[in-house]
TITIFI-200174 format. One line per 2 residues: number of its first residue (from 0); for each residue x, y negated, z of N, C-alpha, C. Coordinates in steps of 0.1 Angstrom, whole numbers, plus 5000, padded with zeros to 4 digits. Layout:
# TITIFI-200174
NUM> X/Y/Z/X/Y/Z/X/Y/Z ~ ...
***
This chain:
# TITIFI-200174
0> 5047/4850/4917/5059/4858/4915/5054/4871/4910 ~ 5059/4877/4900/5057/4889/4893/5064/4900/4901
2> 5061/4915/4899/5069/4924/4899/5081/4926/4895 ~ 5082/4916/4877/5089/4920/4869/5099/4911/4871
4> 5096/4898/4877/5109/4890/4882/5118/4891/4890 ~ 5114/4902/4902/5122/4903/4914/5122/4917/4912
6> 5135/4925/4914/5133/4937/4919/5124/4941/4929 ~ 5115/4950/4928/5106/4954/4941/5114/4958/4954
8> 5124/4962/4952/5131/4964/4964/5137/4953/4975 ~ 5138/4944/4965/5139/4929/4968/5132/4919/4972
10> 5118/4923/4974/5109/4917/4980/5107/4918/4995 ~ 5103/4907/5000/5101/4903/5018/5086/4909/5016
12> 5084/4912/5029/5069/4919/5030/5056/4904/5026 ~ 5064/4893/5032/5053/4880/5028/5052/4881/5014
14> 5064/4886/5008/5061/4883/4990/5051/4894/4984 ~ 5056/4907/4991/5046/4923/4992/5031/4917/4989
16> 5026/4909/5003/5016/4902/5007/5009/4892/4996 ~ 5017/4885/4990/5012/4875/4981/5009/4884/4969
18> 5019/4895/4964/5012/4904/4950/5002/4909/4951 ~ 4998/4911/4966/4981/4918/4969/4974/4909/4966
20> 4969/4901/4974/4963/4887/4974/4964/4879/4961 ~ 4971/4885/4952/4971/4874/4936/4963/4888/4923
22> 4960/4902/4936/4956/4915/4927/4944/4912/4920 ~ 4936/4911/4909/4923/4909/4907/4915/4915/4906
24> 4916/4933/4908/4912/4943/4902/4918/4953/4915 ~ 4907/4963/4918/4915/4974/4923/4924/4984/4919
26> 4925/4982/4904/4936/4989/4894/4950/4981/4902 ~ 4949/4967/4903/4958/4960/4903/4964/4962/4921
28> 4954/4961/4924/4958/4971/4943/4968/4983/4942 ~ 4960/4992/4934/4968/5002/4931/4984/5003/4929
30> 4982/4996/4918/4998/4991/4913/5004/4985/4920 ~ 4999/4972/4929/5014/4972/4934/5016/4981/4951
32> 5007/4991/4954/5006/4994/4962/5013/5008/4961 ~ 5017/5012/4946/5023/5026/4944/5038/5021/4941
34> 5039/5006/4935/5051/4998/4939/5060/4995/4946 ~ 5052/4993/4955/5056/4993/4971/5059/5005/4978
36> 5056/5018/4977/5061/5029/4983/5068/5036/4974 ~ 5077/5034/4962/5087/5035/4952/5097/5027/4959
38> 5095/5017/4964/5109/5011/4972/5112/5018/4986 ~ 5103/5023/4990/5108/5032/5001/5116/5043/4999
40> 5136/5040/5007/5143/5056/5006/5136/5065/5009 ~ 5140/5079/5008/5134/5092/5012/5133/5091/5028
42> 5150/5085/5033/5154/5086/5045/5142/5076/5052 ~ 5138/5065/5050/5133/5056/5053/5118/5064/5057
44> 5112/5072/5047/5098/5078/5049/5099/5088/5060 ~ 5112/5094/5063/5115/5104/5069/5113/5102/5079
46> 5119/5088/5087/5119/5082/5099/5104/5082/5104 ~ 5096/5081/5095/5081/5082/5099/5080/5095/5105
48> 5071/5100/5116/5061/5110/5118/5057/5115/5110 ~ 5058/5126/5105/5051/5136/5095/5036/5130/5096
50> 5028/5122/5104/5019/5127/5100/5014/5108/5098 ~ 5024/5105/5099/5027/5084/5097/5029/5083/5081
52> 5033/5094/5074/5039/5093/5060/5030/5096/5049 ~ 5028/5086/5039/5020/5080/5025/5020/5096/5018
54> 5008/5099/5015/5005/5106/5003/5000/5101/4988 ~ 4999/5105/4981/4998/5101/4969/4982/5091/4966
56> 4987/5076/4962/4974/5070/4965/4970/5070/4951 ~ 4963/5078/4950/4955/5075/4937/4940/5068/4939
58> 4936/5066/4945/4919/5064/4948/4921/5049/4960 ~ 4911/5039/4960/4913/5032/4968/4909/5036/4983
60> 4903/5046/4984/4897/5055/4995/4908/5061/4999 ~ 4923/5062/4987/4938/5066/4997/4942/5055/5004
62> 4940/5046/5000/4943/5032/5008/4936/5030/5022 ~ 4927/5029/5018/4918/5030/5029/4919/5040/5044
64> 4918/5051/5041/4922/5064/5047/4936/5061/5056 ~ 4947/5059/5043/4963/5056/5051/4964/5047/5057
66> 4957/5035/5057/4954/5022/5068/4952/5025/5079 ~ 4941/5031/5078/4933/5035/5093/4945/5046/5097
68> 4947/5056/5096/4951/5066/5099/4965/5059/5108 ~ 4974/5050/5099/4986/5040/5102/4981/5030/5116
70> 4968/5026/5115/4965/5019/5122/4960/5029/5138 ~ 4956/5038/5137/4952/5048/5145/4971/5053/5156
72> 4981/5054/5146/4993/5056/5153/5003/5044/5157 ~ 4994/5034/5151/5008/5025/5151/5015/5024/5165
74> 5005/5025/5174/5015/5020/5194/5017/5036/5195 ~ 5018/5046/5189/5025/5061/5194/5041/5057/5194
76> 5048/5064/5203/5062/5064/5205/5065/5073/5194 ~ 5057/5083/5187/5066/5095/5180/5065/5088/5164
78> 5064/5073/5162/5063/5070/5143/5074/5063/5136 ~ 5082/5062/5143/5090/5055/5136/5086/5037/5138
80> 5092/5029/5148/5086/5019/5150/5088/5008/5136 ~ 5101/5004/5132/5098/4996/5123/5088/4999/5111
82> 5099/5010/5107/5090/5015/5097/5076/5016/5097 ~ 5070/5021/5105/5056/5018/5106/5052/5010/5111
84> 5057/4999/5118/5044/4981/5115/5049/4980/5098 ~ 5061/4980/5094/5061/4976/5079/5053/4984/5074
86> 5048/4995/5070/5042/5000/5061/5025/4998/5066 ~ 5022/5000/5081/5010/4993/5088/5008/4984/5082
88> 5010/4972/5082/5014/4958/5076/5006/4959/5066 ~ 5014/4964/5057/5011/4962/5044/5000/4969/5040
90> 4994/4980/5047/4986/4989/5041/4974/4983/5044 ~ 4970/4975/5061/4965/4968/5064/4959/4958/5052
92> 4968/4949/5048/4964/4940/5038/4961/4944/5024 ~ 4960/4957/5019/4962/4966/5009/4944/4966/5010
94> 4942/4974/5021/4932/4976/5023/4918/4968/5024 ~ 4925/4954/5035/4916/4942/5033/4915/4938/5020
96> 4923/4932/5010/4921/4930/4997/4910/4938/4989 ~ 4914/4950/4989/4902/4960/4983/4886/4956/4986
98> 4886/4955/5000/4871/4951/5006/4870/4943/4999 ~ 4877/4929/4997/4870/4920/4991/4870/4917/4977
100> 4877/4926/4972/4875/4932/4958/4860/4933/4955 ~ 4860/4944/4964/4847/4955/4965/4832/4948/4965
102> 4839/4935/4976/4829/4931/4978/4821/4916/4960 ~ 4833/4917/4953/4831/4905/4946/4825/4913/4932
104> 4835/4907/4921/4834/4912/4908/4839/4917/4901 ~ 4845/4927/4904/4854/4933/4895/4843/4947/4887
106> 4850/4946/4877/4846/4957/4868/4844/4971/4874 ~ 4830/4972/4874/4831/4992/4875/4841/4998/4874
108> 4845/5001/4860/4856/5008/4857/4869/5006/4861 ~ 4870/4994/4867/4882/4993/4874/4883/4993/4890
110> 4873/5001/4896/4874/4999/4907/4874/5017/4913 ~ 4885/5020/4917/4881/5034/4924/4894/5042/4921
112> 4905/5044/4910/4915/5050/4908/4927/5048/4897 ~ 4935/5055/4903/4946/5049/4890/4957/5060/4888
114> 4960/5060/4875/4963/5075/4874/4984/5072/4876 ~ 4990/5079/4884/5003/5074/4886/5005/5088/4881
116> 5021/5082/4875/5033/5085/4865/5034/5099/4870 ~ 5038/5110/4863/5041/5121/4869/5036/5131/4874
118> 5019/5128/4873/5012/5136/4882/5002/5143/4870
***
């Protein structure tokens, strides 16, 4: 299943899951990983902890970093419980993917950042 067939907002976190795991490239992490927090309302990020909520992932080391850090709060009472196992979740497997990115064959130059829209 593509991006471009389902609205992103439309997607179940298993489907989330399968765009990672079909990623080939840590470019491709990237993308649907900046995908994925585009479908998040404002209100939705809000409900998170200031300190539970995604900054700008440009680098796979943002991935990396907001896993752990998500994984670090996830049993606190102050994060916003759904919302953060969903975003946990996902960042989790965001992150494992990259490892074994990292650990295979992907192109140098495609491994380490991606430049998003706007910035």
């Amino acid at each position: 299943m593509s991006l471009e067939a389902v609205h992103p907002r439309n997607l179940t976190m298993a489907a989330w899951r399968r765009q990672l795991q079909s990623a080939r490239t840590t470019y491709d992490v990237l993308h649907v990983v900046n995908e994925f927090l585009r479908t998040w309302y404002p209100d939705e990020i809000e409900r998170l902890a200031e300190a539970c909520r995604p900054g700008p992932m440009r680098e796979t080391s943002d991935v990396r970093c907001y896993a752990m850090q998500l994984a670090r709060r996830e049993f606190a009472a102050d994060c916003g419980a759904i919302e953060l196992l969903r975003m946990a979740g996902f960042f989790e497997t965001a992150s494992r993917h990259l490892a074994q990115i990292a650990r295979g064959s992907a192109p140098a130059s495609q491994r380490g950042s991606i430049h998003v829209a706007g910035d």
